[in-house]
N, C-alpha and C positions, 0 to 999 in steps of 0.2 A: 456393473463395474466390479472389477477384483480389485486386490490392493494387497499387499505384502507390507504389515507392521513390522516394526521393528522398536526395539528403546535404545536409548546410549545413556548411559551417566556422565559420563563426561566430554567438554567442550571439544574436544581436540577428535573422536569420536565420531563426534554429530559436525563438528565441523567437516568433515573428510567425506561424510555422507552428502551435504552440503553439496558439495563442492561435485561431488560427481550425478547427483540427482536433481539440482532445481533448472528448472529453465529461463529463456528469456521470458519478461514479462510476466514472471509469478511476481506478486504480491505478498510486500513486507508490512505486519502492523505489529510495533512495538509500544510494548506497555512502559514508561519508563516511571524509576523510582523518584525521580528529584521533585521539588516544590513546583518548579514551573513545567512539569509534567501533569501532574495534579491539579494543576490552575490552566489548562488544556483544557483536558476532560471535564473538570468545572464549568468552563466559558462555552465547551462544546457542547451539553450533555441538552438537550431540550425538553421541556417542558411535560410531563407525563413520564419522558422514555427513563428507562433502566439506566441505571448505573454505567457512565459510560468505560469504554475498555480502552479504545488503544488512544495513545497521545503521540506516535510519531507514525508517519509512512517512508518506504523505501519501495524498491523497486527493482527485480535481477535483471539485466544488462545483457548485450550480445553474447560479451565471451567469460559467461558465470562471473561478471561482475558486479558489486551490489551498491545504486546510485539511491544516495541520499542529500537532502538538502540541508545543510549543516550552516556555518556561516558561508560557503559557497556550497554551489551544488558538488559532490565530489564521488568516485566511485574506489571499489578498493576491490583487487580480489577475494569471491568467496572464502578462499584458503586462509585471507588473513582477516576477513570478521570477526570482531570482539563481538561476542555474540552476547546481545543484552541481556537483564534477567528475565524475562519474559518475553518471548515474540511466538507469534504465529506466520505462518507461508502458505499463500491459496495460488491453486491455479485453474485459471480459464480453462476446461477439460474441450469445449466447444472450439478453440483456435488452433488451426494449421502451422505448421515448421515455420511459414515463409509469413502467417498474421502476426506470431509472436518475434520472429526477427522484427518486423516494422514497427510496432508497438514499442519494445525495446531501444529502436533507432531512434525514437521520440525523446526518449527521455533523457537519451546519452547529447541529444542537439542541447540539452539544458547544463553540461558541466562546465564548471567553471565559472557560472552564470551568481553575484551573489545573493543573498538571501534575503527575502522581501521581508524586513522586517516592517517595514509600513503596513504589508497585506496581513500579516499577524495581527498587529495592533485591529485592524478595522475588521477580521473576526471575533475577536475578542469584542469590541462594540457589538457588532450583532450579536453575540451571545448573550451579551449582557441585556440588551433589549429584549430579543426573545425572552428574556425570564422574565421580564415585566410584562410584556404583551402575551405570555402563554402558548405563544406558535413561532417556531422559527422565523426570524428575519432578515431579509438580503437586501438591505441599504446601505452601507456605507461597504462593504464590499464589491458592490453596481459600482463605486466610484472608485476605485482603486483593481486597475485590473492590468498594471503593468506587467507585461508578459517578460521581461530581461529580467524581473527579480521575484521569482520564484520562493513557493514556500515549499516543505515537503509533501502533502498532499495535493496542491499545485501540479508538482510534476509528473506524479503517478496517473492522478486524472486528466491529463491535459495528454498525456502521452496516448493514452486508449483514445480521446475522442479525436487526437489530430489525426491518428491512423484511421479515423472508421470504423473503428469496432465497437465496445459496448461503453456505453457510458456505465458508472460506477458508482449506481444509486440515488445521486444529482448532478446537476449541470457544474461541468470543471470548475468554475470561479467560484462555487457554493461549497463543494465538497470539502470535509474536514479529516483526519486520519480515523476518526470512529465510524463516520458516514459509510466509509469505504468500507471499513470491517465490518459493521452491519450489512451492509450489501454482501459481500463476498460469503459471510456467512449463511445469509436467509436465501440465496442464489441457488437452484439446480443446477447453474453452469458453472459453479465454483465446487473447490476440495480443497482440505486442508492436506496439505504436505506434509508440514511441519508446524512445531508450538516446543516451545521450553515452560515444563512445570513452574511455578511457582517454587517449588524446592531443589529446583535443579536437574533436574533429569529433561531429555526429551521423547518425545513421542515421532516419530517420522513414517510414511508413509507411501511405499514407492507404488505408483499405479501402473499394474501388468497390464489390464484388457482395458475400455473403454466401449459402453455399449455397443454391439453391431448401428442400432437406430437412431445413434447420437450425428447430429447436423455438425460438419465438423464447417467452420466459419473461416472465409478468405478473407483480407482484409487489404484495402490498398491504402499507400501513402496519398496525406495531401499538406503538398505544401502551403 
C-alpha cells in the first residue's frame, strides 16, 4: 500500500482535507476532554487492558457527512465539523464503493433517532462488574437492547453488521467506542486516515494504491 502524508496545523486546513478525502463509512474515534468522558474510558477500560483511548464514536455518511449520536443521533457536514481536540479516522481498505455506501445507509436510518441513555447507564453497569469480576461482562446490556434509542457506538456497529460486513471487534450490542478503536487499530483491514495531535496539529493520510492481492469485500443490505 502507498499513502501520501501530509500535516496541517490548523483546523480549517485539515478540515478542507477532510472534507474532500474521507469516505462513507470511515470511522470516527474521539478522545474527548470533559469528566464524563473520562468516566467512559474508566467504566470501559477492562481488566488487565491499557489505558483506554477513545470515549466517543462517529461515523462518515453517504454525502461526507459526519453522524454522531449526541442527545439525538444528528449529522452535519464534513465542511462544518468542530473538530474535537483529539480524534483519529480509520478506513475499511478491504470495502467496495457500493459496501461502503450500504454501510453508510445504516447509520443514516438512525438520525433523528434519540439517545439511549438507558443503554449508557447499563454499560456502565457492566463496566463496573467487569472490574469486580476481572473479565468483561455482558449482563445487563442482554436486557436493554432497544434498537430506536441508540448510543454512539451503537450506531457505528450496528450499521457494519446490518449491512453484512465486518463486525468491529464484538457483537454490536457489546461494543464500546474503545472496543472499536482497538479493533480498527490491531485490524490489517483497517488505516488510519486521520488523527489530531494532542497539541493540535494533524497528521492526514491519503491512500494512492491499495495492494494488487487485497480481497476487495461486497456487501449487501439487510433489512
Amino acid at each position: 500500500m502507498r499513502y501520501k502524508a501530509k500535516t496541517a496545523q490548523d483546523a480549517e486546513s485539515a478540515r478542507a482535507w477532510l472534507r474532500e478525502n474521507l469516505q462513507p463509512a470511515d470511522v470516527v474515534t474521539e478522545r474527548g476532554g470533559k469528566w464524563y468522558s473520562s468516566a467512559i474510558r474508566w467504566f470501559t477500560r477492562h481488566s488487565g487492558e491499557p489505558e483506554t483511548w477513545g470515549s466517543h464514536s462517529g461515523i462518515i455518511g453517504v454525502t461526507s457527512n459526519y453522524i454522531q449520536a449526541l442527545a439525538r443521533v444528528v449529522d452535519c457536514p464534513v465542511s462544518e465539523w468542530q473538530l474535537p481536540g483529539e480524534f483519529e479516522v480509520h478506513r475499511n481498505i478491504r470495502l467496495s464503493r457500493g459496501a461502503r455506501l450500504h454501510v453508510a445507509a445504516q447509520a443514516e436510518d438512525y438520525l433523528g433517532r434519540k439517545y439511549g441513555v438507558l443503554k449508557i447507564a447499563c454499560h456502565a453497569l457492566d463496566g463496573f462488574f467487569g472490574k469486580i469480576a476481572g473479565r468483561d461482562v455482558y449482563f445487563t446490556r442482554r436486557l436493554c437492547r432497544m434498537r430506536q434509542y441508540p448510543i454512539c457506538s451503537w450506531v457505528v456497529s450496528f450499521a457494519y453488521a446490518r449491512a453484512d460486513c465486518f463486525f468491529l471487534g464484538k457483537a454490536p450490542a457489546q461494543a464500546s467506542p474503545d472496543d472499536i478503536h482497538d479493533h480498527v487499530v490491531r485490524s490489517s483491514d483497517w488505516v488510519r486516515v486521520a488523527k489530531r495531535l494532542p497539541g493540535g496539529g494533524f497528521v492526514l493520510a491519503e491512500i494512492l494504491e491499495v495492494g494488487k492481492n487485497a480481497e476487495v469485500i461486497s456487501c449487501t443490505k439487510i433489512d
